[in-house]
MIDRENGU-147620 format. One record per residue: z, y, x of N, C-alpha, C, CB in turn. Coordinates in steps of 0.05 Angstrom, whole numbers, plus 5000, padded with zeros to 4 digits. Glycine has a CB too. Layout:
<sites>
ZYXZYXZYXZYX...
</sites>
This chain:
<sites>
533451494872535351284870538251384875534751054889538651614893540651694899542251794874540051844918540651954862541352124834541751974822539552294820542451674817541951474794539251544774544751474776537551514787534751464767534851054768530651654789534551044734535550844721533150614730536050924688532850384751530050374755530750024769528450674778529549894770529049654768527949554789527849604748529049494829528149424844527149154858529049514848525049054854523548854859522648834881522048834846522748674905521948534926520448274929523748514937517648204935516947944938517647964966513847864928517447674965517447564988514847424996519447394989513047484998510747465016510147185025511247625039508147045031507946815056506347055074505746455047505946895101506547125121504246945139510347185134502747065149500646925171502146965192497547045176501246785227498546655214499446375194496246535242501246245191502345975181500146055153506745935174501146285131498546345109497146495111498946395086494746505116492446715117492746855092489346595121490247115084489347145066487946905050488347325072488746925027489847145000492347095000488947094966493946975008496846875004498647034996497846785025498847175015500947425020499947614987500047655059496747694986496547874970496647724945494348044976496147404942496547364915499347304903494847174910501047304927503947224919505347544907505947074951503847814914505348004907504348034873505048274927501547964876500148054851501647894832496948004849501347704838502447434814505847514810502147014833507547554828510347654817510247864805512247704836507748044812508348384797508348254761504348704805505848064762505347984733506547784724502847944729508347724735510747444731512447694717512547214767513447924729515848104713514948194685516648404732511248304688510648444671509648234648508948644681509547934656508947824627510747644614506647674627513547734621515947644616518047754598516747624637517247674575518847944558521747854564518347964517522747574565525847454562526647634593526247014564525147654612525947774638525948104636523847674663524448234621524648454617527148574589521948494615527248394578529748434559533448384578529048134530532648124594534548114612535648294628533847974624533748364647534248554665533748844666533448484682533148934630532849224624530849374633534649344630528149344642526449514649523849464630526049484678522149664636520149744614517149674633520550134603515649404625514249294645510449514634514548854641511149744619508849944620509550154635507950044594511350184663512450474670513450224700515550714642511150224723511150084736511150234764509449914728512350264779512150394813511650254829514350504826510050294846508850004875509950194895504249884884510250094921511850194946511449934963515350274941511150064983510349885016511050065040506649805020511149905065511050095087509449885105514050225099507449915119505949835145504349615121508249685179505349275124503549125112503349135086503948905118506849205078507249225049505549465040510449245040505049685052502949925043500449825033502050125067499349635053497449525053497749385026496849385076499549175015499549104996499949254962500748955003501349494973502249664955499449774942504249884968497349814967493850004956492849764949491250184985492749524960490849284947492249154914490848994973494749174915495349114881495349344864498348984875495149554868493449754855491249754845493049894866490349674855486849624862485849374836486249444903487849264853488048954828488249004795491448754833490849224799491249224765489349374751493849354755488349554766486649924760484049524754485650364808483449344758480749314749482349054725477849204779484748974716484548824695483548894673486348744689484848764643484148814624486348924611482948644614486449204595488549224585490649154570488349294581493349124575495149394575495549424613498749334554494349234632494349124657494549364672492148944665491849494667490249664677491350054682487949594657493250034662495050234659497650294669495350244638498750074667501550104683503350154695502150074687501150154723502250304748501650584735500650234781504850744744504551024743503951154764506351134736505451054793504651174815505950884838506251524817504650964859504450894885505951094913501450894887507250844925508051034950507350844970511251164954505250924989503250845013505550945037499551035013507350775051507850915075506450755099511150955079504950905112504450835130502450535134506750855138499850575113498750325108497050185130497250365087497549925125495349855148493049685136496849685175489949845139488049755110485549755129487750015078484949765152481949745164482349535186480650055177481549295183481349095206479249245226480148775196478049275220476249455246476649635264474549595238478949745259480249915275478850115289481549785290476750235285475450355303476250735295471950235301477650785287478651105285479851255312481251115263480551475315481651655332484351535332481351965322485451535312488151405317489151215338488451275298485951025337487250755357486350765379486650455351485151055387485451085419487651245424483051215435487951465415490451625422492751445417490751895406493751315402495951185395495950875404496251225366494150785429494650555432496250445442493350475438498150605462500350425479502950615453500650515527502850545421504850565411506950395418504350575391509250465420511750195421511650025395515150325422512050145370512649945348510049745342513450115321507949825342505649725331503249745349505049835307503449615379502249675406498449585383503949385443495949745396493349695379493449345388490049925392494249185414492948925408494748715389492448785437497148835386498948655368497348705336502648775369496748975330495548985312492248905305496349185309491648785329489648705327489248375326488648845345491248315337493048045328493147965305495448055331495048165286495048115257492948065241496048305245490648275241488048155226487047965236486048315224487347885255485847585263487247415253485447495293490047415246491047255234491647165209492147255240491247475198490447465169488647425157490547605159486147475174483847415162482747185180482147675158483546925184482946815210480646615186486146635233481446505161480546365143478246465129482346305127477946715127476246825112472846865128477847095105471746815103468446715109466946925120466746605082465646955140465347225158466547385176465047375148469147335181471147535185471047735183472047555201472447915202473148245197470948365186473948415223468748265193465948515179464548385153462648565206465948165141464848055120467148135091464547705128469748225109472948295091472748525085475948275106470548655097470648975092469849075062468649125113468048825059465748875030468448795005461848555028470448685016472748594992475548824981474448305007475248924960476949034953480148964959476249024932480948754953483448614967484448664994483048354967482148775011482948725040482849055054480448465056480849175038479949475040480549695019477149465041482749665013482549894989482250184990484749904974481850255018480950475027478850605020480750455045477150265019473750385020473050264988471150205052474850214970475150144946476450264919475949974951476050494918478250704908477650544872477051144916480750434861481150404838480450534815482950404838478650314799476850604772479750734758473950394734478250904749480050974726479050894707480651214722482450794685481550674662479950814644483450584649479050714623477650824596480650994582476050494571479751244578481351424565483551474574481751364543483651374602486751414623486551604653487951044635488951524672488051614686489151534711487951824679488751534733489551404753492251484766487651424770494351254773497151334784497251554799498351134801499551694806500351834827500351764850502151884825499251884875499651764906501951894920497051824926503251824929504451894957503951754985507051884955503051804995501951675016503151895041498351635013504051655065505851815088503651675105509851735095504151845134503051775151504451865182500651845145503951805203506051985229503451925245509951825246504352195266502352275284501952095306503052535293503651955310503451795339503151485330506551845361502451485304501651185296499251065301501751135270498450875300494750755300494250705281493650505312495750805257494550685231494251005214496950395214495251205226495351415222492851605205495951475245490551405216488251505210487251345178486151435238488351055178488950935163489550975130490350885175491551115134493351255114491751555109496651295128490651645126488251895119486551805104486452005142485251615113482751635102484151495067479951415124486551305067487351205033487451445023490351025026488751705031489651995015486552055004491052305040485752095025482952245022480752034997481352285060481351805008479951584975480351684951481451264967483051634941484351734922484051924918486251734922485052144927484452434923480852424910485052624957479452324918477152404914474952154891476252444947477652034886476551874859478251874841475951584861479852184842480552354827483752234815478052404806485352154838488052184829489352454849489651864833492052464837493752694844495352534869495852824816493752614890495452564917496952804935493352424936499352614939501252814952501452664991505052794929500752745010499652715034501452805051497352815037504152685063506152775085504852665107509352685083504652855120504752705156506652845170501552745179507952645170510752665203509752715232512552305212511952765242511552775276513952465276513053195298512152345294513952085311511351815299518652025295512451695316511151405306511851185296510251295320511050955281510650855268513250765254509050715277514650785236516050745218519150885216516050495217518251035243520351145261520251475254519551055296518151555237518651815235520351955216516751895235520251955196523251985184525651945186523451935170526851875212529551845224528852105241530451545242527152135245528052435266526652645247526352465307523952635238523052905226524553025193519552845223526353175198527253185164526453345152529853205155524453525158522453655140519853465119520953865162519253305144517253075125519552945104515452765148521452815123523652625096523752775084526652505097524853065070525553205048522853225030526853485056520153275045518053245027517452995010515953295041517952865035518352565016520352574995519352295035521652624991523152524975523652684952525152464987521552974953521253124937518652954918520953414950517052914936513552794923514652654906510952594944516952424916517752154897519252204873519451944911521052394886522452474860520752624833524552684869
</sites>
């Protein structure tokens, strides 16, 4: 963006638990992604090309960034193609929480493990089974859901970040390692510092970053 790469920035705005549980949040991003892309008068308007599509998140938005992935990788085409690539910073995708991450990293400052353990209860407070019934759902797990690849295509680009002193750290491992191994081209930074906080001090990860994206 710095370089002027010519590119078309979109923000939803979310409903936000607990006031909206799940699906809310994830159907309000899906439905705007496909409000831009089935809008030719909006795409003639505001100059962008709705087959050459980038997703980006950090913490929940990550989370939403791997689950509307997920979403498009199973429509019907031209849907299914679109996304070119993905940037995962720092996702937060396992209500279960049971990794290495969330003992070593529990008394984090930004994202202490019971606040984040807060959040899924509140996100998933509606949903039928809870946390061990959300796991079997692509929407909520895209970790453990790795996006097909289309017929005669092939799956987006990853960048996926992660920092050492996060609880979700493990999180963002195991999304690289999905991907990677249902055969997209993943690019895998891990910082030193914690949670959203590591690229203000580490500038060897920021420069990778910003090499992967570029």
């Amino acid at each position: 963006l710095q370089r002027g790469v010519p590119v078309l920035w979109a923000s939803v705005e979310y409903r936000l638990a607990p006031e909206d549980p799940f699906p809310a949040g994830y159907n309000d991003c899906l439905h705007g992604l496909l409000h831009l892309l089935h809008s030719p008068a909006l795409s003639s308007e505001l100059g962008f090309d709705p087959q050459r599509v980038h997703l980006g998140g950090i913490s929940a938005g990550g989370h939403f960034a791997a689950a509307i992935v997920g979403a498009m990788a199973r429509r019907a085409p031209p849907d299914c193609t679109v996304v070119r690539s993905v940037f995962a910073d720092e996702p937060m995708l396992d209500p279960r929480m049971g990794s290495l991450s969330y003992v070593e990293n529990a008394d984090a400052r930004v994202d202490p493990v019971p606040w984040l353990e807060w959040c899924w209860d509140m996100y998933l407070r509606d949903y039928p089974g809870g946390k061990e019934a959300a796991i079997a759902d692509h929407r909520i797990t895209p970790h453990l859901h790795p996006p097909p690849k289309p017929d005669g295509g092939s799956l987006p680009r990853f960048l996926v970040l992660t920092s050492l002193g996060d609880p979700l750290r493990d999180d963002g491992r195991a999304y690289a390692a999905a991907m990677r191994d249902a055969g997209a081209a993943v690019t895998h930074v891990e910082a030193k510092g914690s949670h959203v906080m590591a690229l203000m001090f580490d500038k060897a990860s920021k420069e990778a970053v910003y090499r992967a994206w570029s």
